[in-house]
C-alpha positions, 0 to 999 in steps of 0.5 A: 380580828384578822389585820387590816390593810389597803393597797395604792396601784400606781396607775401610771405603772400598772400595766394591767396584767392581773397577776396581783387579781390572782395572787390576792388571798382575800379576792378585794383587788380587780381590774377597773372595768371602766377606766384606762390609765395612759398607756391604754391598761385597766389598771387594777384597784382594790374593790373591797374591804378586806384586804390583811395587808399580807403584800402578795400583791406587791411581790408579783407585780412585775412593775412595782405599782403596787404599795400596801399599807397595814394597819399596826394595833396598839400592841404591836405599837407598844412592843416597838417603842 
């Protein structure tokens, strides 16, 4: 089973210039269609389930908006501890 993970845009940072879009192995992160954060950008959003966590997406932003989160599995737990 492939890891699991999902990302968090800060928006007020985001400046909407899709290199995280391009850069996502898995295809789950696009532009909001509909909705502009204050600085007048389609911040991007993560669209659908899927995401590994690989953090692609963290390391070309230019802006530093983007946080992935990863899901650890209770083996992984138990070898750290």
């Amino acid at each position: 089973m492939p890891p699991k993970g999902r990302i968090v845009v800060d928006e007020f940072y985001c400046k909407g210039c899709e290199l995280c879009v391009e850069a996502c192995p898995q295809g789950v992160i696009q532009l909001a269609p509909e909705r502009l954060n204050l600085k007048g950008f389609h911040p991007a959003e993560m669209i659908a389930m899927g995401c590994t966590g690989c953090g692609i997406c963290a390391i070309v932003c230019p802006e530093v908006a983007i946080t992935v989160y990863r899901e650890i599995k209770a083996r992984e737990e138990k070898a750290n501890a």
